[in-house]
C-alpha positions, -999 to +999 in steps of 0.1 A: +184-045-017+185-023+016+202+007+010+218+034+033+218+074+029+211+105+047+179+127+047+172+162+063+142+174+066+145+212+078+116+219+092+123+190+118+161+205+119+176+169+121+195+146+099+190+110+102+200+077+086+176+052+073+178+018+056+150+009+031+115+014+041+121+030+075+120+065+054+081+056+047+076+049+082+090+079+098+077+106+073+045+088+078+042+091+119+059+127+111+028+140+088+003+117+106+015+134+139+013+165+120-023+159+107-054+171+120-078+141+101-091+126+130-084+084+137-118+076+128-115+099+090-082+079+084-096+043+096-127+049+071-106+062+043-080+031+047-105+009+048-127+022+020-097+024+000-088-015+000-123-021+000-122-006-036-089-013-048-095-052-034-131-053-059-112-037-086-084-057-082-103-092-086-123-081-116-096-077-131-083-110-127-116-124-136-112-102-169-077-113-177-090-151-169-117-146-197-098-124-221-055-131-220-054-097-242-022-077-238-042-053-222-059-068-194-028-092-184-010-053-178-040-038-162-040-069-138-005-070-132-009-032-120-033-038-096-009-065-085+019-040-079-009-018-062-019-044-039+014-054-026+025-020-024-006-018+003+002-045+020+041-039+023+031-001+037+004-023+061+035-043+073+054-014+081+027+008+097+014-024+119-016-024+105-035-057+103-048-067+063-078-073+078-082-037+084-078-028+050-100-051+039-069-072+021-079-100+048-093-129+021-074-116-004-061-146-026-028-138-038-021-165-056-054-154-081-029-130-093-012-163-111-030-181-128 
């Protein structure tokens, strides 16, 4: 559900209204705007980043395929959440899942 409200952010000395996800987006071109990491820094950090999180995520769907303990079912699922949390912030940045590294990710290996 979209919702509607009002944020200011003082140090920009404006008000605005966003719906939803728009609020990641904006403070995310503010700070990026703001930041001094150069392109390439960022680019090798996102990338590293789903890289790892892409590895760890499929062990642990190996691991919860081999052992359906309470456990590893919930330490899968979280990396589920993790992963489409990445991908949803992709989507709104415009960044391709192949830059990522979440390209061949199989989501459906999340289900079985």
């Amino acid at each position: 559900m979209a919702f509607s409200t009002w944020f200011s952010f003082s140090d920009l000395g404006v008000k605005f209204e966003c719906i939803g996800s728009v609020v990641s987006y904006l403070i995310g071109r503010y700070m990026h705007s703001r930041n001094n990491m150069s392109n390439d820094k960022f680019e090798s950090y996102s990338r590293d980043l789903g890289t790892l999180v892409k590895e760890y995520a499929l062990e642990s769907i190996s691991e919860s395929n081999t052992d359906k303990s309470d456990f590893n079912t919930g330490y899968m699922m979280a990396f589920h959440r993790i992963v489409t949390l990445m991908q949803q912030q992709a989507e709104v940045f415009e960044i391709d899942l192949k830059d990522i590294g979440f390209g061949d990710l199989p989501e459906d290996e999340f289900f079985n």
